[in-house]
C-alpha positions as CSV (number, residue, x, y, z in Angstrom):
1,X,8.1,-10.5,11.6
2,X,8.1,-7.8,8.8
3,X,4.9,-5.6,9.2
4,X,2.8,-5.1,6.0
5,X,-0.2,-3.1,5.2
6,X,-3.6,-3.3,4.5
7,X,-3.8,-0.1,2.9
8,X,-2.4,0.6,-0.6
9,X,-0.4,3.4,-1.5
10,X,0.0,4.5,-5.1
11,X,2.8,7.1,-6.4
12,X,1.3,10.2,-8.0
13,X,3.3,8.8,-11.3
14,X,5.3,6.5,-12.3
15,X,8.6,8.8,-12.0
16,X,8.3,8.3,-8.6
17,X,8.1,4.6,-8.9
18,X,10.7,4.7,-11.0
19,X,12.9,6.6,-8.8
20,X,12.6,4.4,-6.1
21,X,12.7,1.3,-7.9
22,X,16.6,2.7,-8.6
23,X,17.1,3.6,-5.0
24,X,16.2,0.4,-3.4
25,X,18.0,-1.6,-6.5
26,X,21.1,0.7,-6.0
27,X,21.2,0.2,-2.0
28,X,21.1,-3.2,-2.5
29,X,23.8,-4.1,-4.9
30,X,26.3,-1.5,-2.8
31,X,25.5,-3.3,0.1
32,X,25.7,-6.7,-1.1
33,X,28.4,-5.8,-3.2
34,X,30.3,-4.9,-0.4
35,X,30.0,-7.5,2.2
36,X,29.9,-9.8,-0.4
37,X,33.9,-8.8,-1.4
38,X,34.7,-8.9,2.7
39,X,32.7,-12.5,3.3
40,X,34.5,-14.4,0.8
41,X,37.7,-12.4,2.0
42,X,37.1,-13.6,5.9
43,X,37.3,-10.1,6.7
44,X,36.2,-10.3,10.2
45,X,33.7,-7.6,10.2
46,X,32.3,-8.7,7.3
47,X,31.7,-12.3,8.6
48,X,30.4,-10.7,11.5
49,X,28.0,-8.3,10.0
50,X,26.6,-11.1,7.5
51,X,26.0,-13.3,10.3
52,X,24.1,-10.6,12.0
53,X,22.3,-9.6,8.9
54,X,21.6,-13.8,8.9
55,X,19.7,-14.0,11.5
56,X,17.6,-11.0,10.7
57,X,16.0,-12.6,8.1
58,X,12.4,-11.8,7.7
59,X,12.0,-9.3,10.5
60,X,11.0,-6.0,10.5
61,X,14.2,-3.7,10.0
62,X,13.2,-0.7,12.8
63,X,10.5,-3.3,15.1
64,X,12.9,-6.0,16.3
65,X,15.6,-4.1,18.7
66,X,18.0,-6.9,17.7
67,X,18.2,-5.3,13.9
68,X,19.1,-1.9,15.4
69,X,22.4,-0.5,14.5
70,X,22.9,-3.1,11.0
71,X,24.1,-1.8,8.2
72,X,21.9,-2.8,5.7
73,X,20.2,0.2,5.5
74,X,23.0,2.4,5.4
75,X,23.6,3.0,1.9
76,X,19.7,3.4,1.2
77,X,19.7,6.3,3.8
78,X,22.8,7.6,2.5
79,X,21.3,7.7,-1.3
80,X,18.0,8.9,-0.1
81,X,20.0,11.8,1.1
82,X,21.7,12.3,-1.7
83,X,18.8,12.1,-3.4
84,X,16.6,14.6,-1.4
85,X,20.0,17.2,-1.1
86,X,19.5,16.8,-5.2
87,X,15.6,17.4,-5.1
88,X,16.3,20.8,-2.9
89,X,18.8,22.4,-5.5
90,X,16.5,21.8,-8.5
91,X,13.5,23.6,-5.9
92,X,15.5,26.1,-4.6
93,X,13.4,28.0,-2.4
94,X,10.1,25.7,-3.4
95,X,9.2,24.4,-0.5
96,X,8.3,20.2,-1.5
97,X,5.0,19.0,-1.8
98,X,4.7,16.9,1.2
99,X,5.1,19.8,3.7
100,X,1.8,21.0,2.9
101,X,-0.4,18.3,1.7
102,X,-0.8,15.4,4.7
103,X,-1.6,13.0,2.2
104,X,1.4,13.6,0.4
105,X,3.4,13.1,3.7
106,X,1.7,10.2,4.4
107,X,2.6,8.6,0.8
108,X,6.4,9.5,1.3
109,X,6.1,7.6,4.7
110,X,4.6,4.9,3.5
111,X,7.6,4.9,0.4
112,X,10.5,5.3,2.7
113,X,8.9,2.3,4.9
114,X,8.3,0.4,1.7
115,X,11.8,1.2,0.4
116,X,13.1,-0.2,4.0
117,X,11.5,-3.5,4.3
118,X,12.7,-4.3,0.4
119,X,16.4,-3.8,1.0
120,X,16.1,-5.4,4.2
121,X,14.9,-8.5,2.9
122,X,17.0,-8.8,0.0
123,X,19.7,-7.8,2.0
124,X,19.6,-10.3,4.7
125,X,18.4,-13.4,2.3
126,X,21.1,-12.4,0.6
127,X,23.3,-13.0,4.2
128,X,21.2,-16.4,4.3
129,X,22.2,-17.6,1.0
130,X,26.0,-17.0,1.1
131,X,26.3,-18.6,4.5
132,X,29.6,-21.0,4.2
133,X,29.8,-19.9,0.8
134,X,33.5,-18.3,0.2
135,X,34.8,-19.2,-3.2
136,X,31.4,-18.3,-5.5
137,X,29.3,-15.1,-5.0
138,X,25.3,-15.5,-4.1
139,X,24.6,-12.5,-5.7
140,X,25.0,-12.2,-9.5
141,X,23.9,-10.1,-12.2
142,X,21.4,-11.5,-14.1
143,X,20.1,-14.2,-12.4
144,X,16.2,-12.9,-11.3
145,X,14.3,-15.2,-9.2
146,X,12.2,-17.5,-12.0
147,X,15.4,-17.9,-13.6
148,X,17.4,-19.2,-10.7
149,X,14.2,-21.5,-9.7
150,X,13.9,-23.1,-13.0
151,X,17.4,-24.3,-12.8
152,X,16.9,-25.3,-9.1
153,X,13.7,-27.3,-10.3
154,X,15.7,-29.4,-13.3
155,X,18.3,-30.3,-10.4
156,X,21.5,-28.2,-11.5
157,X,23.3,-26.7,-9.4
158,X,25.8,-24.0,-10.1
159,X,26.2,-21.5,-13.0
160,X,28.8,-23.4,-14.9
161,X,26.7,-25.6,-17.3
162,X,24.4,-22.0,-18.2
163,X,22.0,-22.2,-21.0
164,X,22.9,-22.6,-24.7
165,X,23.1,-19.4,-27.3
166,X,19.2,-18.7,-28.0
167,X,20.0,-18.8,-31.8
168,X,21.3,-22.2,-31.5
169,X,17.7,-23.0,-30.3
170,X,19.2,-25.6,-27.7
171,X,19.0,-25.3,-24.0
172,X,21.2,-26.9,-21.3
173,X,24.8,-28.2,-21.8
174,X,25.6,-30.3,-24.5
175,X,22.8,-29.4,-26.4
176,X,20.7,-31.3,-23.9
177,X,16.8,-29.5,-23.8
178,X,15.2,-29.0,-20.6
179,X,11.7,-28.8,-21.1
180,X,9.6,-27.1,-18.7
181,X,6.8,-30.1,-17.9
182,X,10.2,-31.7,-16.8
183,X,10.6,-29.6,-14.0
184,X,10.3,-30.9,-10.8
185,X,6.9,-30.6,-9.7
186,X,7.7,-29.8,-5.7
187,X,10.2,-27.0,-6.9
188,X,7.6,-25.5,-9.0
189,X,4.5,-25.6,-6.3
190,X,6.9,-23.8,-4.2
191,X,7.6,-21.2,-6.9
192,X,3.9,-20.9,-7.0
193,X,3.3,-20.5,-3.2
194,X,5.4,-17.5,-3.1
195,X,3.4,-15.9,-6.4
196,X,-0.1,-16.7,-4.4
197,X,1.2,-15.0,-1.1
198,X,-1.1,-12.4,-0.1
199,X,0.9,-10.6,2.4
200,X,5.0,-9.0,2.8
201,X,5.4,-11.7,5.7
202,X,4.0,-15.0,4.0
203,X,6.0,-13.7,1.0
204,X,9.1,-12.7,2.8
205,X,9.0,-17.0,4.8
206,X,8.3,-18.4,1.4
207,X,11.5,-16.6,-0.3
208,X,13.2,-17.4,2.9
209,X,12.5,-21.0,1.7
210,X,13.5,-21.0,-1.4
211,X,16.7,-19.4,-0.8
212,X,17.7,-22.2,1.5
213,X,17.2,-24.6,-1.1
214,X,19.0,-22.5,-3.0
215,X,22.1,-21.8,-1.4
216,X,22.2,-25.6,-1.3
217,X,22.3,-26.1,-5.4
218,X,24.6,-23.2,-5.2
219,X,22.9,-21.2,-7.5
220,X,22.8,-17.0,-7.4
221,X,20.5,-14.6,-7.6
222,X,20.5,-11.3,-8.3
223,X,19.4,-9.5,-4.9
224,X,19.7,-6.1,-6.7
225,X,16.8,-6.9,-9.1
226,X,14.6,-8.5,-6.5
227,X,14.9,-5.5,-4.1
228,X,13.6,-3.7,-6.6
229,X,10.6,-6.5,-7.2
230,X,9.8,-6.8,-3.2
231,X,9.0,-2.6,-3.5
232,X,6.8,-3.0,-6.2
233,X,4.9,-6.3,-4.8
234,X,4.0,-3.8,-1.7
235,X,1.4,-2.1,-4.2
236,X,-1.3,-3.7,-4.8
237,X,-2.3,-2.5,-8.2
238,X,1.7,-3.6,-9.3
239,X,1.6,-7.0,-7.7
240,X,0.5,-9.0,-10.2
241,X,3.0,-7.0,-12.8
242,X,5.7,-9.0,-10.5
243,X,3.9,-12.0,-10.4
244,X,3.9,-11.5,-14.3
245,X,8.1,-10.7,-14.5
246,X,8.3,-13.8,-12.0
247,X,6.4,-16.7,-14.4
248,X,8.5,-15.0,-17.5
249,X,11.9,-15.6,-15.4
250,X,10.5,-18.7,-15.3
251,X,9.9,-19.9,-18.8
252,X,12.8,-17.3,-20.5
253,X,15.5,-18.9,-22.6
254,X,18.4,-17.6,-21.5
255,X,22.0,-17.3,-23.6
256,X,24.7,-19.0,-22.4
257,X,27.0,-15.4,-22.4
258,X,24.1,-13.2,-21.9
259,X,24.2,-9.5,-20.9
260,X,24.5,-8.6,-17.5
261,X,21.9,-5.7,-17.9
262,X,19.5,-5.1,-15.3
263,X,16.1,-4.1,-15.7
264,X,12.8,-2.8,-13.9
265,X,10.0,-5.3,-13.4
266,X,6.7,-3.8,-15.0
């Protein structure tokens, strides 16, 4: 299982969340991205590596033996290099913070393990979700996690019947509404089990969950953007700002040709 902590670890400011909110986001979508393109290609190392990555699923990335060597973590360790390689040309000869101040190493431990454990999940739900999949991609822009559940809970399936224009004040196809009280009410207590979770591991079963159910509809998300959610859920004083971007997924209208933009969670 994925280890969590007790303890909560807050950034010194929120460029630091910030910053890692883009690495684990970044990691994720070139990751995805590209085993995505070889899985639906039946490149054989790409099968291969997904079905590893499958069964991987909500274990820790370093503690179980079996996840050693998987290249889900690869492009985050190649970014975070880049990234620190960056950070020591702006210094020059500045030594960083964290090699005086244990403290400060401690807080970029617990980061980088915080970092890992996001991409991993995402990475390997991701694996779940596409299993058998080979003509439509699991992982799509703009398609967060309340948004992909609401759809799940009015039993569509798909992307191809997406939500009206917002101006036209209609939602569904056809012009067909779909209120929310309409929504079936065992989807939606499991969308609210995994907002009451109180810990990365009951979080990490309950998405596991969900993403079964919805790799059966056939509907995407966008692992990308829920990396970057499952690093800021590991802070306490930023969970329930997740929880928050989680019930507005939820209730958003969204356009039938809307933007592919992706943005942080509070």
């Amino acid at each position: 299982m994925i280890t969590s902590t007790n303890q909560s670890f807050s950034p010194p400011d929120t460029d630091a969340t910030d910053r890692s909110v883009d690495l684990v986001q970044s990691a994720t979508r070139r990751t995805v991205g590209r085993l995505q393109g070889g899985y639906r290609q039946d490149v054989a190392s790409a099968v291969a590596a997904v079905a590893r990555l499958r069964r991987e699923a909500g274990r820790d990335p370093h503690a179980s033996p079996t996840a050693w060597g998987l290249d889900d973590l690869e492009d985050l360790s190649f970014l975070r290099d880049a990234e620190q390689e960056s950070e020591q040309d702006r210094r020059g000869d500045q030594a960083a913070a964290q090699h005086f101040s244990a403290r400060a190493r401690q807080w970029v431990e617990e980061r980088q393990a915080q970092e890992e454990r996001a991409v991993h999940l995402a990475v390997t739900l991701w694996a779940l979700h596409q299993q058998s999949i080979r003509d439509t991609p699991m992982h799509q822009s703009n398609w967060p996690l309340g948004r992909a559940v609401r759809r799940l809970a009015h039993g569509m399936t798909g992307t191809q019947d997406q939500l009206e224009a917002a101006d036209t004040g209609k939602r569904g196809s056809g012009g067909e509404r779909h209120p929310v009280e309409e929504a079936s009410e065992t989807i939606r207590k499991r969308f609210v089990r995994i907002g009451t979770s109180t810990d990365f591991d009951t979080l990490s079963g309950r998405l596991r969950q969900m993403v079964l159910l919805l790799r059966a509809a056939r509907i995407p998300l966008d692992y990308g953007y829920l990396a970057g959610q499952l690093l800021l859920w590991q802070s306490e004083p930023l969970q329930d700002g997740v929880r928050r971007a989680w019930g507005r997924e939820f209730h958003l209208a969204y356009a039938r040709q809307s933007s592919a933009k992706d943005t942080k969670a509070e």
